[in-house]
C-alpha positions in Angstrom: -55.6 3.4 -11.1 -55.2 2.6 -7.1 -58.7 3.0 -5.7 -58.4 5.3 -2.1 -59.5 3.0 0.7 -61.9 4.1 3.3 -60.9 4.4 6.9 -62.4 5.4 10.0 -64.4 8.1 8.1 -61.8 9.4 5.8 -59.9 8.4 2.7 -56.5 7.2 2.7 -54.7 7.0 -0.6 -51.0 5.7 -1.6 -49.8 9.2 -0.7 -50.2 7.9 3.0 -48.2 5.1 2.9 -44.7 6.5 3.6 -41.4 5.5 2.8 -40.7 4.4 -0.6 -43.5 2.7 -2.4 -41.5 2.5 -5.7 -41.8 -0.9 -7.4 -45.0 -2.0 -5.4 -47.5 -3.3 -7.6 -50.8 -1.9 -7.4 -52.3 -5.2 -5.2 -49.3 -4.9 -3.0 -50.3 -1.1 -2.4 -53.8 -1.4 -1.9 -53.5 -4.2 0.6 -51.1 -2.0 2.5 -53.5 0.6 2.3 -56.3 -1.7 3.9 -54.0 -1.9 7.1 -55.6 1.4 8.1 -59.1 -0.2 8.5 -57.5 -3.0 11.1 -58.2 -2.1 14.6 -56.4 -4.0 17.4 -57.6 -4.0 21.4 -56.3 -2.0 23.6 -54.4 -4.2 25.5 -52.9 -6.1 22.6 -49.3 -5.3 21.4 -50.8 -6.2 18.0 -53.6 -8.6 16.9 -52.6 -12.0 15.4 -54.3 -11.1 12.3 -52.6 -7.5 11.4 -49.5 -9.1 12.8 -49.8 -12.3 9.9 -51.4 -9.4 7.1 -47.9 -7.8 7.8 -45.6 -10.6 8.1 -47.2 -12.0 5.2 -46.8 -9.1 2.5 -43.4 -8.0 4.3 -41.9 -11.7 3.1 -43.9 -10.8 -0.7 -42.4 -7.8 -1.5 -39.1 -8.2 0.4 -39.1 -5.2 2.7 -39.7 -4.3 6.2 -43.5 -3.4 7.0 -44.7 -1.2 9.8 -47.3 0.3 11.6 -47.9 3.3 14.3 -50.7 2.3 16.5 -52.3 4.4 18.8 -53.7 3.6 22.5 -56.9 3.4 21.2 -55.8 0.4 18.8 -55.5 2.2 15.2 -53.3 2.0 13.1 -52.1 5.6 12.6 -49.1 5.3 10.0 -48.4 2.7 7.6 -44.3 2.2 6.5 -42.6 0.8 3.9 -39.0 0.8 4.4 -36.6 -1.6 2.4 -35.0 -5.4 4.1 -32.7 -3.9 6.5 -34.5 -0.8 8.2 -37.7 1.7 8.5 -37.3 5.7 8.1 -40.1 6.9 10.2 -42.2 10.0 9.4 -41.9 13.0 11.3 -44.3 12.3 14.1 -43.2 15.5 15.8 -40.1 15.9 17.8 -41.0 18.5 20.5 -40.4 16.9 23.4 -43.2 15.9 25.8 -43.4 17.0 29.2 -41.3 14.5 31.5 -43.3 12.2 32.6 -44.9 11.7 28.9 -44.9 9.0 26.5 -45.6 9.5 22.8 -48.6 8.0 22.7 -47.8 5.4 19.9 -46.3 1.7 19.3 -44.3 0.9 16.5 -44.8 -2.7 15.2 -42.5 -3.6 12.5 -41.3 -6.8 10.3 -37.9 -8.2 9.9 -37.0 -10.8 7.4 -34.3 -12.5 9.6 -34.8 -13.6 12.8 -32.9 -10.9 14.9 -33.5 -8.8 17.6 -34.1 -4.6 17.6 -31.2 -2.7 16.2 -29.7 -0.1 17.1 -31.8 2.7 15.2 -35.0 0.6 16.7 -34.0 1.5 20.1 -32.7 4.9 19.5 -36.1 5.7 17.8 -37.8 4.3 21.0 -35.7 6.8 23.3 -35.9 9.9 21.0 -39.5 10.0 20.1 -40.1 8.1 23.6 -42.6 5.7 22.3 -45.4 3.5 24.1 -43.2 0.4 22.9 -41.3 -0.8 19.9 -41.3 -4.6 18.2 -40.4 -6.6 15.6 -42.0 -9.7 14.5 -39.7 -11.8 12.8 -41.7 -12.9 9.0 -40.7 -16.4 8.7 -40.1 -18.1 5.2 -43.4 -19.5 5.1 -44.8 -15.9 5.7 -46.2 -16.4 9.3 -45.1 -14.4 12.5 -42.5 -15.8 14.1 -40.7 -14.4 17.4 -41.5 -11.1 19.2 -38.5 -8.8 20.1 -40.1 -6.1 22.1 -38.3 -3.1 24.1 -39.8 -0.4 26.5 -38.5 2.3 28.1 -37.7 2.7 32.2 -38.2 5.8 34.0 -35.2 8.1 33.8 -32.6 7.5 36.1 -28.8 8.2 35.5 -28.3 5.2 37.5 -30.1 2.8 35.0 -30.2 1.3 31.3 -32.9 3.5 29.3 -34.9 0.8 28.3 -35.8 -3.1 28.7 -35.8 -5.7 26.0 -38.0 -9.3 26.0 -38.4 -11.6 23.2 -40.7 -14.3 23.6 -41.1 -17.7 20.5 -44.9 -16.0 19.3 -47.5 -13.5 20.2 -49.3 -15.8 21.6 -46.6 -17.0 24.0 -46.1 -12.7 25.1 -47.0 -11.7 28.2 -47.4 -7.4 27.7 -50.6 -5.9 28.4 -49.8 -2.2 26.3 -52.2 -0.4 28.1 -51.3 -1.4 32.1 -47.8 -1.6 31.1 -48.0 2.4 29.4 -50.3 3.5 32.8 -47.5 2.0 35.2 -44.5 3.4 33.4 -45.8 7.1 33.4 -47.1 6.8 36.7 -43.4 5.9 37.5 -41.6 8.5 35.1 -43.8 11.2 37.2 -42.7 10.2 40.8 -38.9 9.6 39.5 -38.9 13.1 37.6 -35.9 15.4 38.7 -37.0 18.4 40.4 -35.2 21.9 39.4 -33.9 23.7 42.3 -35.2 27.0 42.9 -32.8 29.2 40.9 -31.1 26.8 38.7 -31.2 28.7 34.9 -31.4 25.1 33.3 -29.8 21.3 33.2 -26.9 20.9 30.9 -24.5 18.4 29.3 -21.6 20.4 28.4 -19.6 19.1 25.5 -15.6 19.4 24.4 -14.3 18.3 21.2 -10.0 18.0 21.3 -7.7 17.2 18.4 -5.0 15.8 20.5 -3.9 17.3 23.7 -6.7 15.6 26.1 -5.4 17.6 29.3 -5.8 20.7 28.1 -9.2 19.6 26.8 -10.1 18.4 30.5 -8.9 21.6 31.9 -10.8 23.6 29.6 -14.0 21.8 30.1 -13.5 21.8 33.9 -13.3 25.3 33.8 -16.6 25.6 31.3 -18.4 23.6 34.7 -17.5 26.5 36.6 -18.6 29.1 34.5 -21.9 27.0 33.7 -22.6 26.8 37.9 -21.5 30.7 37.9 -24.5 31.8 35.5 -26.9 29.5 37.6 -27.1 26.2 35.3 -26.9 23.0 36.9 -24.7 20.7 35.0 -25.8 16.8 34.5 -23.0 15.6 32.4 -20.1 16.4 30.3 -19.0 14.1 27.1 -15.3 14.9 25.9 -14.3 13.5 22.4 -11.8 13.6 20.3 -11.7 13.7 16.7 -9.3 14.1 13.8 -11.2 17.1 12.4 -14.4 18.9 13.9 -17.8 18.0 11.9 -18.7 21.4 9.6 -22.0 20.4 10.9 -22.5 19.2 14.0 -18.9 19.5 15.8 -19.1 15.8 17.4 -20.4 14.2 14.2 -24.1 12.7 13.6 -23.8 9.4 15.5 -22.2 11.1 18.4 -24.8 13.8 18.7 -27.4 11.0 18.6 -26.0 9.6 21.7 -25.9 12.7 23.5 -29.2 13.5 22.8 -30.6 10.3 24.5 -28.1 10.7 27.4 -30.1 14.0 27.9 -33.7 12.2 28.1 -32.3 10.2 30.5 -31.0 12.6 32.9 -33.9 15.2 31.7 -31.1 17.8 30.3 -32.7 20.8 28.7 -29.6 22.6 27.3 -26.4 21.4 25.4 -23.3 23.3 26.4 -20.2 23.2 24.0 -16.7 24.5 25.3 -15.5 26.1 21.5 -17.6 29.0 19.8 -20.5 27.7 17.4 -20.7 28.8 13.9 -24.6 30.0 13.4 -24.7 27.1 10.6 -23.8 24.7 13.4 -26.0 26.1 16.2 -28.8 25.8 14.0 -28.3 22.2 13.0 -27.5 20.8 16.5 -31.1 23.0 17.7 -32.8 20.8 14.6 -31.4 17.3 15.1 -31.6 17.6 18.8 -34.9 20.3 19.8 -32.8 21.1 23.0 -31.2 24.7 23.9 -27.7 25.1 22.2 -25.2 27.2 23.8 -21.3 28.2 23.2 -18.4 28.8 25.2 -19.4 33.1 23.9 -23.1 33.0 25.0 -22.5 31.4 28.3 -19.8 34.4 29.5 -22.1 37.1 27.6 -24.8 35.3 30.0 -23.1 36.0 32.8 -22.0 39.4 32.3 -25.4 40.1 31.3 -26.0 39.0 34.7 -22.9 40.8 37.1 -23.3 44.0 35.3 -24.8 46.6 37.6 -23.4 50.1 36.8 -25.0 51.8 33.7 -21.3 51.6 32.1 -21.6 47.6 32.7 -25.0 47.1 31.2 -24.3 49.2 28.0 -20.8 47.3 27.5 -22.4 43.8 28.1 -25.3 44.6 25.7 -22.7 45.7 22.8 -21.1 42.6 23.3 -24.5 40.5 22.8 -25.3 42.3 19.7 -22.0 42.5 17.9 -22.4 38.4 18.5 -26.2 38.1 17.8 -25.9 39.9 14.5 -24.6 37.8 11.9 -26.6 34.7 13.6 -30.1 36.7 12.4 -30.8 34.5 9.9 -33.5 33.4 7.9 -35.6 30.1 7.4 -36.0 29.7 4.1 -34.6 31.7 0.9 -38.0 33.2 -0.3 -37.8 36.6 1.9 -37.3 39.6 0.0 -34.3 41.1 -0.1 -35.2 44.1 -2.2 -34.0 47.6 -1.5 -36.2 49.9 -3.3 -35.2 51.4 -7.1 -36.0 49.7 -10.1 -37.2 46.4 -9.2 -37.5 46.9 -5.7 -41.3 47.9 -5.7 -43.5 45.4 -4.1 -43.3 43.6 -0.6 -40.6 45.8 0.9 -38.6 45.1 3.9 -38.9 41.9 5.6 -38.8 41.2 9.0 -35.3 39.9 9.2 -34.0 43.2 7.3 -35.9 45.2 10.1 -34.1 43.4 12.7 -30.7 43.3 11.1 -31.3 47.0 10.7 -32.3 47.6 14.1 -29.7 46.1 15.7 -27.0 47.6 13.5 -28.6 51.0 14.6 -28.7 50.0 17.9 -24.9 49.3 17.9 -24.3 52.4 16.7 -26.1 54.7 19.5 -23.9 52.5 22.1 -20.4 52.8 20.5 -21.5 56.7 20.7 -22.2 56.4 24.6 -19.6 54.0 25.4 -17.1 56.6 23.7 -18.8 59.4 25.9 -18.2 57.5 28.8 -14.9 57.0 27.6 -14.7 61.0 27.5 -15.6 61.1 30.8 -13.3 58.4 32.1 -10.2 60.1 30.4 -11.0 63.7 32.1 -11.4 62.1 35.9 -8.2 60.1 35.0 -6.3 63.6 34.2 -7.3 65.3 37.2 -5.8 62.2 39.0 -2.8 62.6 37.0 -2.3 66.4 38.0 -3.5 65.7 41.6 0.0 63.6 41.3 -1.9 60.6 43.1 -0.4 57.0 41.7 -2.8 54.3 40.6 -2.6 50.8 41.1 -4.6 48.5 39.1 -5.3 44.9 40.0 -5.4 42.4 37.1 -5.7 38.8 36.8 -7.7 35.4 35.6 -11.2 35.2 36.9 -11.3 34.2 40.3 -8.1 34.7 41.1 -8.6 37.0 44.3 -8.5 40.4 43.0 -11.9 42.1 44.7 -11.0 40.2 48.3 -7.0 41.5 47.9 -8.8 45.4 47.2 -10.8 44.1 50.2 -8.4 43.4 52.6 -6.3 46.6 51.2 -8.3 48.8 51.5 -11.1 47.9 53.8 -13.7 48.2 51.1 -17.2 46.1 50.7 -16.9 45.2 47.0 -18.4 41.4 46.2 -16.2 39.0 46.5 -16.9 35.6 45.4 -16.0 32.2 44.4 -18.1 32.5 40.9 -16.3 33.4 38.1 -17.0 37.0 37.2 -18.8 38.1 40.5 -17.5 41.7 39.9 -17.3 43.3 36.7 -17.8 46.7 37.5 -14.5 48.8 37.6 -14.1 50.1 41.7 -11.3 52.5 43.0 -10.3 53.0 46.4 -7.8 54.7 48.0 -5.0 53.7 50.0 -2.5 55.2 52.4 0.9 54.4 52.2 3.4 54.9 55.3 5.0 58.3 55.1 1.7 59.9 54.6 1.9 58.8 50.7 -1.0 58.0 49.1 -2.1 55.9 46.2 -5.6 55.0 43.9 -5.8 51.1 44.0 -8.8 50.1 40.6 -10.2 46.4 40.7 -11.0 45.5 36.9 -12.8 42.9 35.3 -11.3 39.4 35.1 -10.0 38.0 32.6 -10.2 34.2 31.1 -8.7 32.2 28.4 -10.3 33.1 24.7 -11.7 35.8 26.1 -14.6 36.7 23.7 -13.5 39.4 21.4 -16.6 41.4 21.3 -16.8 41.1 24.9 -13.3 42.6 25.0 -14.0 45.4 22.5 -16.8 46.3 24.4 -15.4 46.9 27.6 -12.8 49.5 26.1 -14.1 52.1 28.2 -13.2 50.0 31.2 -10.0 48.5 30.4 -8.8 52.1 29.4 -8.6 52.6 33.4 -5.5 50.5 33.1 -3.5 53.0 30.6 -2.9 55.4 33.2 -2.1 52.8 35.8 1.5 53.3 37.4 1.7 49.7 38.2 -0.6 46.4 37.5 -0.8 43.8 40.5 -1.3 40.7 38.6 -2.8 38.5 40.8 -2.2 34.9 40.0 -4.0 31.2 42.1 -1.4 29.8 43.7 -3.4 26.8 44.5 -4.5 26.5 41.0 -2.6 23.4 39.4 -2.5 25.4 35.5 -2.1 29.1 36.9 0.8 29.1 34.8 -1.3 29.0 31.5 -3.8 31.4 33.2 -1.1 33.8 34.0 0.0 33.3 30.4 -3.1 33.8 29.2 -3.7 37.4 31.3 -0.3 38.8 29.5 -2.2 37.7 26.5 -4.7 40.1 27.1 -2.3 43.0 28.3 -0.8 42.5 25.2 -3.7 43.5 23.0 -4.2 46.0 25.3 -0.4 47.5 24.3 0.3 47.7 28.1 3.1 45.5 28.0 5.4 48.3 29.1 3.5 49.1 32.0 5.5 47.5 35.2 3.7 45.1 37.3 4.1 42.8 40.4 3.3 39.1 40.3 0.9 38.4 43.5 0.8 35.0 44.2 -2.1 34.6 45.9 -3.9 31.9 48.2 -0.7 31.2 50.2 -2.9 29.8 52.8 -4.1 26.6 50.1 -0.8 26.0 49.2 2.5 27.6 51.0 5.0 26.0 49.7 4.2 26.1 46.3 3.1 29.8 46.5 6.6 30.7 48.1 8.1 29.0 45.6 6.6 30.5 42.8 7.2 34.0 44.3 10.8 33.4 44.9 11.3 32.1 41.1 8.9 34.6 39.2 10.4 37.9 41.5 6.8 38.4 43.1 5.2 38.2 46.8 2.8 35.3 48.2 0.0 36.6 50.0 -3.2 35.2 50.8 -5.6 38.2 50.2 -7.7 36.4 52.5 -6.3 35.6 56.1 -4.1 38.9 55.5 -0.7 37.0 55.6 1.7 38.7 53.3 0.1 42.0 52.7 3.0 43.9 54.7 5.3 42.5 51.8 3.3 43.4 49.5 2.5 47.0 50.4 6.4 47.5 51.1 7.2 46.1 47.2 4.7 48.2 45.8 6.4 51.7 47.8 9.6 50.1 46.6 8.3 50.4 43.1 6.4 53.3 43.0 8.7 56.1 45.1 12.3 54.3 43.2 14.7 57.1 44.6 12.2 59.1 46.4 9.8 59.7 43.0 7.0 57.9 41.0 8.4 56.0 38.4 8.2 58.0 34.6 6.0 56.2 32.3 7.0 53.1 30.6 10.0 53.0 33.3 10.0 49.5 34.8 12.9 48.7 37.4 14.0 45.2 37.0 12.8 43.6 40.7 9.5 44.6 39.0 9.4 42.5 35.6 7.3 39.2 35.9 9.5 36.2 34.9 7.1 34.2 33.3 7.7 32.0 30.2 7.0 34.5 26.9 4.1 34.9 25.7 
């Protein structure tokens, strides 16, 4: 029976050595086990003597021997591994703060005389350790050469790390504890600052099967809608693949290489352009102990953020539950999941049950006010309707122009930005027509490709306002080099909406970025090029709307549409 060795005041046993210790004979174990009473000087990398203990048993037993030491010189963690690599324990992979190291050295064997690997230096990086090395065991069981690497401060500008190798120890020139002082001295003063306002540091992430463009497109417009909800963005990583990983969408290697791209620039967030499934959310927020965010969460985000109207905030926060829901999940399969009856006596609820329930519930009371205000909306639209007063709605991609063209119409004050969704709250004005006619113009919310569904269903209440319009103003970026694929992707929406009948203008606007190519796309697609901004083209576009509206002196019947007035864009 293995004897427990004493070590610094405490017993360590053969449960302490980790990795796989099958097949070591008892002497092999128990002088692995005495490598926790070996203390090295602060200074050292490692001591001549534990470096020849390890070199010499590595070379015995035909595996790969190392040791965690800490600053103080002890040895922390013994490892077996087998005669290609270590698996290292779990040492804890919170991340430190910034200017941190772990506090540890990894000194390890190798039985061929080659330098770190891959997995050496990506260990380094992730658990940002004091230093990692490998003495080579020669044949005759003595050290041979030192491959040693260290980390550099983060800079995007620089490699992550430094390598040396030098013939012995004696020949190396490293003092560990000056070198670990002046390297987080230095990772303190080159820290990145956040900027007063910024809602975190993200690498946002794209995965395409084939059509790279439209992948590039899709993740330029993800940038936009990450600086629109306040997050600064570092990086982006675009990668295509055959198939998406069930687990981890890029793939395990892939994700490893994100994740030390993020230490270096000091991301705090991972930002993917597709929807997560809570399986992979949770195994990318394991692997990688950063924040983990889809394409959904980032636009629920920012509506959570634009809302301001009572109507706006109950929508947004039906959206975030209907998509919450099914991601409250459990840790581990020993809650109860009884329900009361025979057998269901005991423990009761649990925690996740109560909040499952809760939020169910909770949905429930705001489908109920949402469809009051829905009530409401419906009555205020009839007594428009008998008032005989026409209603223009404006609709349109986000951040197309549609607040600064009701602006400029009607000499309103509603926000108008250059973030995506500034505006999500529904605003009517009215305008006059020559001829004393008068009509109700209604600025809606935005719309965007893959427009969450949730998010759609919850602002019902909203979108109904376009039911009862007489005519849509579909206001497209001219200057936009794929407006056709966001006008496409609008009709999209007006198609789920069953307002397909409903006759509408193409506004081309932004004349002012691009004239030729907005007067060219109004002449082909029947519409009018204005630029909502400078004013140019509103005339026009006030005469084609009275053309519309008052055909042969009347309002147009419902689901009447004269042909000047049909958008000819490619089907959707």
């Amino acid at each position: 029976m293995l004897q427990p060795v004493v070590s610094g005041g405490r017993t360590a046993t053969r449960e302490e050595l980790f990795g796989n210790t099958a097949g070591l004979k008892a002497s092999q174990s128990r002088r692995l086990l005495a490598t926790y009473r070996r203390r090295v000087q602060q200074h050292e990398l490692v001591s001549a003597e534990l470096a020849r203990h390890l070199t010499e048993l590595s070379r015995e037993v035909g595996r790969q021997l190392g040791v965690l030491l800490t600053r103080r010189g002890e040895v922390e963690q013994v490892i077996v591994g087998d005669a290609r690599q270590l698996l290292l324990p779990d040492i804890g992979r919170a991340r430190a703060a910034q200017s941190r190291l772990r506090g540890l050295r990894l000194v390890h064997t190798h039985l061929k005389d080659e330098p770190l690997t891959r997995d050496d230096l990506t260990d380094l990086v992730l658990l940002r350790l004091d230093a990692v090395a490998a003495v080579v065991s020669r044949e005759d069981g003595l050290p041979g050469k030192v491959y040693l690497a260290t980390l550099l401060p983060w800079n995007a500008a620089s490699e992550l790390y430094q390598q040396r190798e030098s013939p012995s120890l004696y020949e190396l020139d490293f003092d560990a504890q000056a070198q670990v002082a002046a390297l987080e001295q230095e990772m303190a003063r080159a820290a990145p600052l956040r900027e007063v306002g910024v809602q975190g540091r993200a690498i946002l992430i794209g995965v395409h099967k084939g059509d790279r463009e439209a992948a590039e497109a899709s993740l330029a417009e993800l940038c936009e809608l990450a600086r629109s909800a306040g997050v600064e963005v570092l990086d982006n990583v675009l990668q295509g693949r055959r198939a998406i990983d069930p687990r981890t969408v890029v793939g395990e290697g892939k994700l490893q290489e994100i994740l030390v791209r993020s230490m270096a620039l000091g991301a705090d967030l991972l930002l993917f352009d597709r929807d997560l499934t809570p399986s992979q959310a949770r195994h990318i927020g394991e692997e990688t102990a950063l924040k983990i965010l889809d394409r959904t969460q980032l636009i629920l985000d920012i509506f959570a953020q634009r809302a301001q109207s009572a109507d706006g905030k109950l929508q947004v926060e039906l959206a975030q539950l209907r998509y919450r829901l099914p991601r409250l999940v459990g840790k581990d399969d020993s809650l109860s999941r009884l329900a009361g009856g025979i057998g269901g006596r005991g423990p009761g609820e649990t925690k996740l049950e109560v909040d499952r329930r809760r939020a169910r519930d909770r949905i429930g009371v705001l489908e109920e006010r949402i469809d009051r205000l829905s009530a409401d909306r419906a009555t205020r639209r009839r007594q428009r309707s008998r008032a005989g007063v026409p209603v223009i709605s404006i609709v349109g991609y986000t951040n197309a122009g549609k607040s600064t063209l009701l602006n400029a119409l009607t000499e309103a004050e509603v926000l108008a930005s250059p973030r995506l969704f500034a505006t999500l709250d529904p605003t009517s004005r009215r305008l006059r027509f020559p001829r004393q006619r008068e009509v109700i113009v209604t600025d809606t919310v935005g719309f965007i490709r893959d427009l969450p569904r949730d998010l759609l269903a919850a602002f019902r209440a909203t979108l109904e306002e376009l039911e009862e319009a007489d005519l849509l103003l579909h206001v497209v970026d001219a200057s936009d080099p794929r407006q056709d694929e966001q006008a496409e992707a609008v009709e999209r929406v007006l198609s789920t909406l069953d307002l397909s009948r409903t006759p509408r203008l193409l506004v081309f606007n932004k004349v002012d970025r691009a004239p030729q190519a907005a007067q060219a796309l109004a002449h082909a697609a029947g519409g009018v090029a204005v630029s909502a901004l400078t004013g140019q083209g509103l005339p026009q576009l006030i005469a084609r709307c009275e053309e519309v509206l008052w055909q042969r002196g009347k309002v147009l019947p419902p689901g009447a549409e004269p042909e000047f007035a049909r958008p000819r864009i490619p089907p959707v």
